[in-house]
KEZAKE-23099 format. One record per residue (C-alpha): residue number from 1; x negated, y negated, z negated. Coordinates in steps of 0.25 Angstrom, whole numbers, plus 5000, padded with zeros to 4 digits. Each point is the difference from the previous one (the first is absolute). Example, Ala and Ser with C-alpha at 12.3 -4.5 7.8 and 13.67 -1.06 7.14 Angstrom:
n X Y Z
1 4951 5018 4969 $
2 4994 4986 5002 $
This chain:
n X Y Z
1 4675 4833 4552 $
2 4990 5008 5007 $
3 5003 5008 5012 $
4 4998 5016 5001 $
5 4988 4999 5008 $
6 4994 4990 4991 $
7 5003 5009 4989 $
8 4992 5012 5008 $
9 4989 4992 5002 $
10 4999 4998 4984 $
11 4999 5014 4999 $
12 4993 5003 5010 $
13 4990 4990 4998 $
14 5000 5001 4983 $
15 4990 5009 4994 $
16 5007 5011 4992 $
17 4989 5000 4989 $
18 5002 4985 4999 $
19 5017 4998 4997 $
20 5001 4986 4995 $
21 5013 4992 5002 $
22 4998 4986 5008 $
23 5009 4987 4998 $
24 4994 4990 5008 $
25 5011 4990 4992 $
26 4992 5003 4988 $
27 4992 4987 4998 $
28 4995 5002 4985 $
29 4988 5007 5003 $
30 4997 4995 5015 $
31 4985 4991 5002 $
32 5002 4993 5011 $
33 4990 4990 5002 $
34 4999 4991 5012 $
35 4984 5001 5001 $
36 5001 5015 5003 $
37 5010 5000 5010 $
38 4986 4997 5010 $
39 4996 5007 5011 $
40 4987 5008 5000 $
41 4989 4997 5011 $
42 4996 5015 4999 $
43 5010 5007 5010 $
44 5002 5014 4998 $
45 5003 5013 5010 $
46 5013 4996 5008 $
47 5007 5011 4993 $
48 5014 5004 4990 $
49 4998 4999 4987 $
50 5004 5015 4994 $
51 5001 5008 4989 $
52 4988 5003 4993 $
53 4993 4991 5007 $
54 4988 4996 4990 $
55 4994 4987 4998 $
56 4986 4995 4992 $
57 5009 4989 4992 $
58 5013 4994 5001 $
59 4996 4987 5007 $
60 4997 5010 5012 $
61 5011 5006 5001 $
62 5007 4987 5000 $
63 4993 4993 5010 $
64 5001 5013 5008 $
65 5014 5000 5000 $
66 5002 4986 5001 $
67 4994 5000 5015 $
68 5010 5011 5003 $
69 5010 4990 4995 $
70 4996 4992 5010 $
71 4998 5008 5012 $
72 5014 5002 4997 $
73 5006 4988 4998 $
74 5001 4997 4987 $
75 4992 4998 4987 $
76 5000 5004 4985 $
77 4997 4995 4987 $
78 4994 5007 4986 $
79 5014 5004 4992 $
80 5001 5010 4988 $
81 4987 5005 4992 $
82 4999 5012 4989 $
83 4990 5000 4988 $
84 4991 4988 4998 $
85 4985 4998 5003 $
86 4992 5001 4988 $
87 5012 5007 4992 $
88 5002 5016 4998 $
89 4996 5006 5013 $
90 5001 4987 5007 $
91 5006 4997 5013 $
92 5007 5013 5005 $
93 5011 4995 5011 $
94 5002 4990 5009 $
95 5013 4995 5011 $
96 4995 4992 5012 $
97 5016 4996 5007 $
98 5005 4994 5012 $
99 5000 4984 4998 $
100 5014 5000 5001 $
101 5002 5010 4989 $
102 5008 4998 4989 $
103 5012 4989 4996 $
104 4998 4984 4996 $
105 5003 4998 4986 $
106 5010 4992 4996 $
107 4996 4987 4996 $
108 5004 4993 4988 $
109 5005 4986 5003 $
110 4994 4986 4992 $
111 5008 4989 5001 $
112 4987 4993 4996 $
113 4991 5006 5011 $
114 5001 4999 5013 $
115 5002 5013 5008 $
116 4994 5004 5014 $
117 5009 5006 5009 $
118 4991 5009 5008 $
119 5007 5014 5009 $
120 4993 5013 4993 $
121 4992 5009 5011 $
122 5004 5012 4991 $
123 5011 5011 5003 $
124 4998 5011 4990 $
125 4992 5008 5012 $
126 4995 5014 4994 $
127 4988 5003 5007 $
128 4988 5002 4990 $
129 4986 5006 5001 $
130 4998 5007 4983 $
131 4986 5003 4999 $
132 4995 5008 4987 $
133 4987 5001 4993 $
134 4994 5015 4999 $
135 4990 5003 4990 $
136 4999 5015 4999 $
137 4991 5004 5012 $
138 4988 4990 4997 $
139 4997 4986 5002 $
140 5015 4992 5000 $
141 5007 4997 5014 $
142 5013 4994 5004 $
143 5009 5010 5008 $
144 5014 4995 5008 $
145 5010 5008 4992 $
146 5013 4996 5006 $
147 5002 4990 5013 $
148 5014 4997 5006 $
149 4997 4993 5014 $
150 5018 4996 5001 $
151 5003 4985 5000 $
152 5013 4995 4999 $
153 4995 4986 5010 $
154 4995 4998 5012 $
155 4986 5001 5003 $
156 4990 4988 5004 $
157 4994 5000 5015 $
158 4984 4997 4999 $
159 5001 4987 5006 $
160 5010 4997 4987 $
161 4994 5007 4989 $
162 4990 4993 4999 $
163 5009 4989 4994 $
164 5002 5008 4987 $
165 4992 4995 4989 $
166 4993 5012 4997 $
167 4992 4998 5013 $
168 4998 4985 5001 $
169 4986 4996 4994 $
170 4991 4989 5001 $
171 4985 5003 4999 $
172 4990 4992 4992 $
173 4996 4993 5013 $
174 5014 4994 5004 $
175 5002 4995 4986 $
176 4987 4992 5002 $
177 5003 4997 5014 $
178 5014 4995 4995 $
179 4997 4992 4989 $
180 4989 4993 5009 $
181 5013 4997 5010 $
182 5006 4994 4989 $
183 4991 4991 4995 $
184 5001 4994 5015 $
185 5016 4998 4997 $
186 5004 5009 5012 $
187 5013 5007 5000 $
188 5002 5013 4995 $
189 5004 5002 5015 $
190 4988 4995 5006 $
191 4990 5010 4992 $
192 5008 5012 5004 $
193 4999 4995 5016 $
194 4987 4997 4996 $
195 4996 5014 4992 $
196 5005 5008 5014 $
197 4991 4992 5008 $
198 4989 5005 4991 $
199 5004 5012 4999 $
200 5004 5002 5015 $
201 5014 5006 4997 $
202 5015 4998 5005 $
203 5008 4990 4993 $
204 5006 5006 4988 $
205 4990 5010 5000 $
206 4991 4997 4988 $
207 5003 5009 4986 $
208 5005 4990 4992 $
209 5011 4990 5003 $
210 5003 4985 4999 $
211 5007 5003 4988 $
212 4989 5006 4995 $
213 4991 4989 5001 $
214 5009 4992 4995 $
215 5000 5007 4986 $
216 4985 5002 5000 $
217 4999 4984 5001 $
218 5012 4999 4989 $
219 4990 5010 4990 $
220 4988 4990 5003 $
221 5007 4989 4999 $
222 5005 5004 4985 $
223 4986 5005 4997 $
224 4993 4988 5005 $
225 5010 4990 4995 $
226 4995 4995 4987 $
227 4985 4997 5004 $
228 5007 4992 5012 $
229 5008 4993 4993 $
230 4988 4995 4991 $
231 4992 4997 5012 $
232 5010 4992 5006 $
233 5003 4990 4989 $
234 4984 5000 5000 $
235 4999 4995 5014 $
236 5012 4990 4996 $
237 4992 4994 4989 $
238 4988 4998 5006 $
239 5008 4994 5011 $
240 5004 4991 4991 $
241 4986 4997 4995 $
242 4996 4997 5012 $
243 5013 4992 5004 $
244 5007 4991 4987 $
245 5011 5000 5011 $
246 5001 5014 5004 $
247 5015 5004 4993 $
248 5004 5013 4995 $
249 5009 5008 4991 $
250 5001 5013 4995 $
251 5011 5009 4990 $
252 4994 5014 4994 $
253 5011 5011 4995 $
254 5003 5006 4987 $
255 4985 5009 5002 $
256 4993 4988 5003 $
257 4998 5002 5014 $
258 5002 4989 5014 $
259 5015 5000 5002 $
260 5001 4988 5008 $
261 4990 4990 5007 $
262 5001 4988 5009 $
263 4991 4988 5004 $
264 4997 4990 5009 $
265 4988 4990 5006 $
266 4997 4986 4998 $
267 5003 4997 5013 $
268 5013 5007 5002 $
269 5004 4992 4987 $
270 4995 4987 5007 $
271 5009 5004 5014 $
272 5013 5002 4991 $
273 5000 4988 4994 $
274 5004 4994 5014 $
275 5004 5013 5008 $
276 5007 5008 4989 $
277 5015 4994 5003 $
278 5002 5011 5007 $
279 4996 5016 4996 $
280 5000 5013 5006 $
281 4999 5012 4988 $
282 4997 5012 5008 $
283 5000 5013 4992 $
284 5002 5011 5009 $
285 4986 5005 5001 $
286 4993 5008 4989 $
287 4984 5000 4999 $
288 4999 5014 5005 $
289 4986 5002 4992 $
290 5006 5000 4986 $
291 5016 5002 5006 $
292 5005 4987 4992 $
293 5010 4988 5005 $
294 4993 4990 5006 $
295 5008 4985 5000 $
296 4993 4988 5010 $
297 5004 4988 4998 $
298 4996 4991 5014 $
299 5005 4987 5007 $
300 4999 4992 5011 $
301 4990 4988 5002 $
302 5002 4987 5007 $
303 4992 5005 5012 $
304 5011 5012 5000 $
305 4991 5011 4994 $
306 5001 5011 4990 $
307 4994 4996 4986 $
308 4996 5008 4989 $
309 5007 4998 4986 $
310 4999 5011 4990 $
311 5000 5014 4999 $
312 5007 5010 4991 $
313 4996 5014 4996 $
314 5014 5007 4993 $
315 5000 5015 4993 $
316 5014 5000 5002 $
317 5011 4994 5010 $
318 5012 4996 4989 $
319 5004 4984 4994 $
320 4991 5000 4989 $
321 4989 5002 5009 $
322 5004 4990 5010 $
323 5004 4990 4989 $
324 4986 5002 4996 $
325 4993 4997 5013 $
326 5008 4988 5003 $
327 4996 4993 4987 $
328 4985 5004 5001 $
329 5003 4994 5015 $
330 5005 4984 4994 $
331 4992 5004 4990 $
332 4988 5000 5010 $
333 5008 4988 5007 $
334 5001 4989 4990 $
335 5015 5006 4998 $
336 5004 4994 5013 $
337 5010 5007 5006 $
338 5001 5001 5015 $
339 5011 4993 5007 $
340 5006 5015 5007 $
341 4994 5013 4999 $
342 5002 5013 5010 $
343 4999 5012 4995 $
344 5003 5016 5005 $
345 5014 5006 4998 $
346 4997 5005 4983 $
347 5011 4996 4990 $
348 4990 5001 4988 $
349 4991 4989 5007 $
350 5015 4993 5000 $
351 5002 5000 4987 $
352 4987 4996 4996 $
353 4999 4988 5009 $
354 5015 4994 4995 $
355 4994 5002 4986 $
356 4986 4992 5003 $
357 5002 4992 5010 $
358 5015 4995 5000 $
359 4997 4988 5007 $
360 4995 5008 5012 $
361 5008 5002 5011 $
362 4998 5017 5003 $
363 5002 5006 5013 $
364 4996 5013 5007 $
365 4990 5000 5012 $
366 5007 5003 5012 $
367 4988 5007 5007 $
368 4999 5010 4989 $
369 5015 5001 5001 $
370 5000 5002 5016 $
371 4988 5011 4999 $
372 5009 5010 4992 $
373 5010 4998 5012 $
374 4995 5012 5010 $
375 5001 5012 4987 $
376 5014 4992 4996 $
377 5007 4999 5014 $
378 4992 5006 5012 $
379 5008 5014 4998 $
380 5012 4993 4995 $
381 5002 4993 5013 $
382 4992 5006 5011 $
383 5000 4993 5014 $
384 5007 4989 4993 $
385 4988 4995 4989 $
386 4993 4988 5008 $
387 5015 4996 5003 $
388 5003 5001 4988 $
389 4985 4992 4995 $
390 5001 4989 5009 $
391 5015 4998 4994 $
392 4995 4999 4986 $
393 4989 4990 5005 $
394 5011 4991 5005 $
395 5007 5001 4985 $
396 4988 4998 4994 $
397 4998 4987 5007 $
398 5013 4994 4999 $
399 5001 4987 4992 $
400 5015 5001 4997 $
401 5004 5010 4987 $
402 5013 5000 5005 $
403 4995 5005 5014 $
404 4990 5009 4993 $
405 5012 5008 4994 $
406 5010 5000 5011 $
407 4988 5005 5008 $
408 4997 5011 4991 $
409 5013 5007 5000 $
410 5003 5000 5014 $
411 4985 5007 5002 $
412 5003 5011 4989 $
413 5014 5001 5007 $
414 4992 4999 5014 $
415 4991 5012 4996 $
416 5007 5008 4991 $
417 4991 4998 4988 $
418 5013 4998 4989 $
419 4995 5012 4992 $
420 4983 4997 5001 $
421 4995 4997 4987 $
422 4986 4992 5006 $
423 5012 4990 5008 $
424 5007 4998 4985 $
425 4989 4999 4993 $
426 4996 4991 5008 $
427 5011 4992 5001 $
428 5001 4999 4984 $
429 4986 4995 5000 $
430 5003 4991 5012 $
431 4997 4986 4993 $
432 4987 5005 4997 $
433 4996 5001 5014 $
434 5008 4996 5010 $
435 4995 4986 5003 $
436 5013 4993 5001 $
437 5001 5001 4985 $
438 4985 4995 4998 $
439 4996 4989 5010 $
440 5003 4990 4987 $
441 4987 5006 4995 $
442 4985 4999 5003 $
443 4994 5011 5006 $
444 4990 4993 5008 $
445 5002 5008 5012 $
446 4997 5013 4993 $
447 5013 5008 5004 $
448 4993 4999 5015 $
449 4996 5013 5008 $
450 4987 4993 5002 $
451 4997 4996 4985 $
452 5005 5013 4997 $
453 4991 5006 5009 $
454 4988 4992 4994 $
455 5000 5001 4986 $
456 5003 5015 5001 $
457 4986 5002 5006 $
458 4996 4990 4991 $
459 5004 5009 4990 $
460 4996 5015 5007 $
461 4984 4991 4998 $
462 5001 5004 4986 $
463 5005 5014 5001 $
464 4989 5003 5009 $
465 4991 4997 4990 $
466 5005 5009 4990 $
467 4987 5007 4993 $
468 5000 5004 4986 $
469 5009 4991 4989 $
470 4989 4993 4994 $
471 4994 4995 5013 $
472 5014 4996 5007 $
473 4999 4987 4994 $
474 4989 4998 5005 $
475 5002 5004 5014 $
476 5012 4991 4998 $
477 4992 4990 4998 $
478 4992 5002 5014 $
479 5013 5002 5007 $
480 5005 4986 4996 $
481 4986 4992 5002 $
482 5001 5007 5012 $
483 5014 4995 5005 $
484 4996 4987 4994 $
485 4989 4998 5009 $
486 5010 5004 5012 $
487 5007 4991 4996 $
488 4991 4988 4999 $
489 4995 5004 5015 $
490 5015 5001 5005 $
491 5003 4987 4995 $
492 4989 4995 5007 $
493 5004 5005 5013 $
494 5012 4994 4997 $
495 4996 4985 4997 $
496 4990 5001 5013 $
497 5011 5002 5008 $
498 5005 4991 5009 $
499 5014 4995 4996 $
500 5010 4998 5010 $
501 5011 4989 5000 $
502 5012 5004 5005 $
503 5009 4990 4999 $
504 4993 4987 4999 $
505 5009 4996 4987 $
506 4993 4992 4989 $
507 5004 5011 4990 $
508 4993 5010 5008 $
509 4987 4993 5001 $
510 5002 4997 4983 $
511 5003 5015 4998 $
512 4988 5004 5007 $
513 4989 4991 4993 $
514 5008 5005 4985 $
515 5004 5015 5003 $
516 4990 5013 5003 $
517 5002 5004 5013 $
518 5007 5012 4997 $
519 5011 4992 4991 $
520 4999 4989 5011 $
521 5003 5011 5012 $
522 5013 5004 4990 $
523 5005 4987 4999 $
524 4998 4994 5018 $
525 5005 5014 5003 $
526 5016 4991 4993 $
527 4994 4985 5006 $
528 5001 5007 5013 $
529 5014 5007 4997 $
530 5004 4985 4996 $
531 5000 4996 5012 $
532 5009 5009 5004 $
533 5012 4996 4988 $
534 5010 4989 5000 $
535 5003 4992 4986 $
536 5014 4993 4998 $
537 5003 4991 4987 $
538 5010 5004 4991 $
539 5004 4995 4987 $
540 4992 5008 4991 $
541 4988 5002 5009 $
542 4999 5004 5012 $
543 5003 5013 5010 $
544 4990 5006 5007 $
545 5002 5011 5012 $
546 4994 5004 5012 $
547 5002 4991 5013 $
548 5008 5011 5008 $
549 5010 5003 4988 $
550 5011 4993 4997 $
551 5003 5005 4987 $
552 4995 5005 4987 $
553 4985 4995 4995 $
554 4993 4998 4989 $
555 5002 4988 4990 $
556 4988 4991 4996 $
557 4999 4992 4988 $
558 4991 4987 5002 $
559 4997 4990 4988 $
560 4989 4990 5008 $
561 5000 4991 4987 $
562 4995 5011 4991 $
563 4993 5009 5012 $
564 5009 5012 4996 $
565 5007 5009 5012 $
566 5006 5014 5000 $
567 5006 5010 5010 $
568 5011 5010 4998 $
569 4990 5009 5007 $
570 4991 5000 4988 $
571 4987 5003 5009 $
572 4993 4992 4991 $
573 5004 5006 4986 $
574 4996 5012 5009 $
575 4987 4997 5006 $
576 4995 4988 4995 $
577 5000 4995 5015 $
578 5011 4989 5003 $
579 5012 5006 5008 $
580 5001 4995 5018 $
581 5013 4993 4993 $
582 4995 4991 4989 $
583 4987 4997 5009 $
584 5012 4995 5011 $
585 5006 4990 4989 $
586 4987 4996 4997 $
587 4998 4997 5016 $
588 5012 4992 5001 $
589 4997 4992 4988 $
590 4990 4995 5005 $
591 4991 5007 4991 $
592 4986 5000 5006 $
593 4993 5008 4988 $
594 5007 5013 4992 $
595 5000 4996 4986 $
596 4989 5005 4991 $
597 5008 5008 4991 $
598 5002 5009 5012 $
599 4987 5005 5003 $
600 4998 5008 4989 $
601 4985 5001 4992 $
602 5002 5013 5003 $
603 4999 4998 5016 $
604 4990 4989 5001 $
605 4985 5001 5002 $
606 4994 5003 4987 $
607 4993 5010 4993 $
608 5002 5006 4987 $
609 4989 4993 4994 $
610 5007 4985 5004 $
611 5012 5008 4995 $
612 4995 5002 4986 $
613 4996 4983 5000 $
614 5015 4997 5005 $
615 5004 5008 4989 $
616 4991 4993 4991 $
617 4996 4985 5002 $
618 5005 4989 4997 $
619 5009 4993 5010 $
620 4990 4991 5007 $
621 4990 5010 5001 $
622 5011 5009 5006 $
623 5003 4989 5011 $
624 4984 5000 5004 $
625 5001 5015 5001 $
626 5011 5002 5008 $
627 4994 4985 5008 $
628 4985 5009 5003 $
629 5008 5013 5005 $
630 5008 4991 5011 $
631 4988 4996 5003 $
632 4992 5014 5000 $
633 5013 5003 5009 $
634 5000 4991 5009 $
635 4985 5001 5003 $
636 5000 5012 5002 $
637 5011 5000 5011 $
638 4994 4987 5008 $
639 4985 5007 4998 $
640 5007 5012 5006 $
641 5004 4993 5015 $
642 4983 5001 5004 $
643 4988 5005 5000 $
644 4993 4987 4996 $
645 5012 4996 4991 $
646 4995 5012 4992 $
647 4986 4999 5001 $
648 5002 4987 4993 $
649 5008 5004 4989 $
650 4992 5012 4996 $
651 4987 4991 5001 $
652 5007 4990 4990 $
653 5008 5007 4992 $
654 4987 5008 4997 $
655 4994 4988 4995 $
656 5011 4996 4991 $
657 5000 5014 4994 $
658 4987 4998 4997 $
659 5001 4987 4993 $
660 5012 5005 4993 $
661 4992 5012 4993 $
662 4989 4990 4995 $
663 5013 4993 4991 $
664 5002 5005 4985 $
665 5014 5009 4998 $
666 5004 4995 4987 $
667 5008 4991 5006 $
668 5016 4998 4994 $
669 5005 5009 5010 $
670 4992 5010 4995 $
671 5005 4998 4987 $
672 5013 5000 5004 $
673 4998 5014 5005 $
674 4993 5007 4989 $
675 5011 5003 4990 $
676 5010 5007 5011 $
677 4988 5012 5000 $
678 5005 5006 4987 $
679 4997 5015 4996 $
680 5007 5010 4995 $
């Protein structure tokens, strides 16, 4: 109900001549159109609009009006019209209202479509402007034949009314200038802090919002979706023209349009053949330039890098979607299936994975997990939190499941986190996490802060690149040829480096000339914690435990016939680097070299190409392989100790290259290779 004032403004404000009734919940004949609720450029005298004030057209008064909306502090939108252009004497009567005028309708419900759930602005405010066209007195004009100025809401300040949609635009220019941003693969954020830097204005201060770039990309994005689909399988065919081992694969929907695509280079197919035991799936980020799910799939090399192994490009998030991209991927991949795979916290992806890959030990990466922990906690448990951080770290790492438990219920009882839905769903996914439920597994060393650490900026490489979709394979590709190269020169700085002996233990020395460096320092950081343990016979292997302990320890498993030894401590399932307490065993055995099936392929010197000839050859040819990289190894590390010593080595080596190059390839081993290259 309107008040008595409101009502003696109607009266006061209506034109006698012009009695009409006005429902603003009348919706049957309202034109409301979300073009026309613009602002005009052309400003008019800072005045009140009254009755009988005359107008050239309609469009006039409404723009006039609508800058005294929002000198005010509100805005207005086009609602009821009378007569029709073109029919009888044609438009005679128009209603510009408040924007919060009028009541939501009702919505009828469709079980079969689903419903958004969004707050209406609208508050059936009365205040109106009613214009009406004249005729009699000459050429025809617009006058204001009734206006109520009463509002039923508060009014907007200046620095907020410029948040209504009515009076947030973006010119022709910023489009341009956004879309150009876009093609660069910058946030959304980025080109509004960018945009007031152009424009030399306060944070916050442009007219238009984050949201509103955000839509204006969405309606690009649906206009320009088709031709980019089209030029991206192009670029993905002429790839694989140029590249019989380039691998990708594609789905279109019902209208015959890209719906799914992912893909993968030779040489990321040629590092999973030995590097692919262990996988990390991350698909938390979405390629902000055409706002789809983007899935990496990357691993670890034997020099402790980040490699490339495919990419996936999903329309949307759900398990037929993932189940998709997981077969492209052993599609891709020879159907090899990794060993482990690591993925972000998403139950479709789950459910996927269980389905395509049931052999595959599944588990969730803990630094994903650990970087939701500040929005989960920090206001939870205040001054507490890091006490609380460095607790879970301790639970984390425990190697008992039994301690793992009884150490989870006292910290919830400790900090009073019974009724915290993060600490329980934690808990219920706790043996997809927590480490004392996975060291069984392989995870070569990728559940580290530093791993995690690398191959998340391993992966931001990518997501820098984003330009347009057609050209992101591409740029991709440059990213991974870029890291590869990286690579090959890390791996030299690694193999020049002098290695130092720490212990002076024949197995040492033997590690040294088989493992990389990086492997090698993993496995002399246990030799010298050896040292430090005690080993004691029993009758079903032996106990193992620290000299200044008297009880507890670890038990060891040593077969010397058949070259077999196991810990209780699992490192080696873990790591794929044997454990300070096998490697203790092994000491007192009298074993002067650890036995071959525990340096891993994975770990030794090679490269992917010997990889792909491991995997390959016969077994002799196998022997001579693995015979020439020992030898590549250790002349690399003696040619290391000197100047002259290296001066040498290049000088010869050189001329062996040479004479090398000058022999056919069709050898056998080049045979042997040919048939693993298989396309698509």
């Amino acid at each position: 109900m309107m008040s008595e004032d409101a009502g003696r403004m109607l009266v006061m404000y209506d034109d006698p001549s012009d009695q009409r009734s006005l429902s603003l919940d009348e919706t049957s004949s309202t034109e409301e159109s979300p073009d026309e609720t613009r602002l005009s450029l052309e400003t008019t005298a800072d005045s009140v609009p009254y009755i009988g004030q005359r107008f050239a057209t309609h469009d006039a008064a409404y723009e006039f009006y609508s800058e005294y909306a929002k000198r005010c502090g509100f805005s207005i939108r086009r609602h009821r019209t009378e007569g029709k252009d073109g029919v009888g004497k044609g438009l005679t009567r128009r209603y510009f209202v408040c924007h919060r005028a009028g009541n939501t309708p009702v919505k009828t419900l469709n079980d079969g479509k689903p419903q958004r759930n969004r707050k209406s602005s609208r508050c059936g405010c009365q205040a109106y402007l009613r214009i009406s066209k004249v005729t009699d007195l000459g050429p025809a004009e617009w006058r204001v034949t009734g206006f109520v100025n009463h509002h039923n809401h508060e009014l907007l300040e200046p620095n907020q009314v410029r948040f209504l949609p009515a009076y947030r635009t973006i010119s022709d220019a910023d489009k341009n200038r956004i879309l150009m941003f876009a093609k660069t693969g910058i946030s959304v954020q980025q080109m509004m802090r960018l945009m007031e830097l152009e424009k030399c204005v306060e944070p916050g201060y442009l007219p238009f919002t984050e949201k509103d770039v955000r839509n204006l990309l969405q309606s690009f994005r649906k206009s320009d979706q088709e031709d980019e689909s089209i030029d991206l399988l192009r670029m993905c065919r002429n790839n694989k023209d140029k590249d019989p081992n380039f691998k990708f694969e594609y789905t279109l929907d019902s209208n015959n349009r890209l719906d799914n695509i992912a893909w993968s280079y030779a040489s990321s197919v040629q590092s999973y053949e030995i590097y692919g035991d262990a996988v990390v799936f991350d698909t938390t980020h979405r390629l902000t330039a055409f706002d789809m799910p983007l899935g990496i799939w990357v691993g670890v090399n034997n020099y402790g890098m980040p490699c490339f192994f495919g990419c996936v490009l999903l329309r949307e998030e759900n398990s037929r979607s993932f189940s998709w991209a997981l077969k492209a991927f052993l599609g891709f991949m020879n159907g090899k299936a990794p060993q482990t795979i690591l993925t972000d916290q998403n139950m479709c992806l789950k459910e996927a994975i269980a389905i395509e890959m049931p052999s595959t030990k599944h588990a969730l990466c803990i630094w994903m997990i650990v970087a939701k922990f500040p929005s989960w906690f920090n206001a939870v448990l205040g001054e507490r939190y890091n006490e609380w951080k460095a607790e879970f770290y301790r639970l984390y790492n425990l190697e008992s499941i039994e301690d793992f438990e009884l150490g989870w219920r006292d910290m919830v009882d400790f900090f009073g986190l019974h009724t915290n839905r993060h600490i329980a769903n934690l808990f219920a996914l706790r043996t997809l996490w927590a480490l004392p439920y996975l060291r069984s597994h392989f995870f070569a060393g990728m559940t580290t802060t530093g791993h995690s650490k690398a191959i998340n900026s391993f992966i931001q490489r990518f997501l820098s690149a984003q330009t347009r979709l057609a050209q992101f394979v591409e740029q991709v590709a440059v990213a991974v040829d870029f890291k590869d190269q990286a690579a090959e020169q890390q791996t030299m700085q690694q193999n020049l480096q002098n290695i130092c002996l720490k212990t002076g233990a024949p197995m040492e020395s033997h590690a040294a000339s088989v493992l990389t460096p990086f492997a090698f320092s993993k496995l002399q950081e246990q030799l010298v914690l050896a040292a430090h343990y005690a080993s004691f016979q029993m009758d079903d292997g032996f106990l193992v435990r620290h000299h200044t302990k008297l009880e507890g320890g670890r038990k060891v498993y040593w077969v010397p016939r058949e070259g077999i030894i196991s810990c209780s401590c699992h490192q080696f399932e873990f790591s794929g680097i044997l454990c300070r307490h096998a490697l203790r065993v092994l000491s007192t055995g009298n074993c002067f070299q650890i036995p071959d099936r525990y340096l891993l392929l994975r770990w030794r010197r090679i490269s992917t190409s010997p990889a792909k000839l491991l995997q390959s050859a016969s077994s002799d040819h196998t022997e001579r392989i693995q015979l020439l990289q020992s030898m590549v190894s250790t002349l690399v590390t003696e040619s290391a100790k000197s100047k002259e010593r290296l001066d040498i080595a290049t000088e010869q080596v050189s001329i062996l290259l040479s004479r090398i190059r000058e022999q056919p390839v069709a050898s056998q081993g080049a045979r042997d290779i040919s048939p693993i290259h298989r396309n698509l």
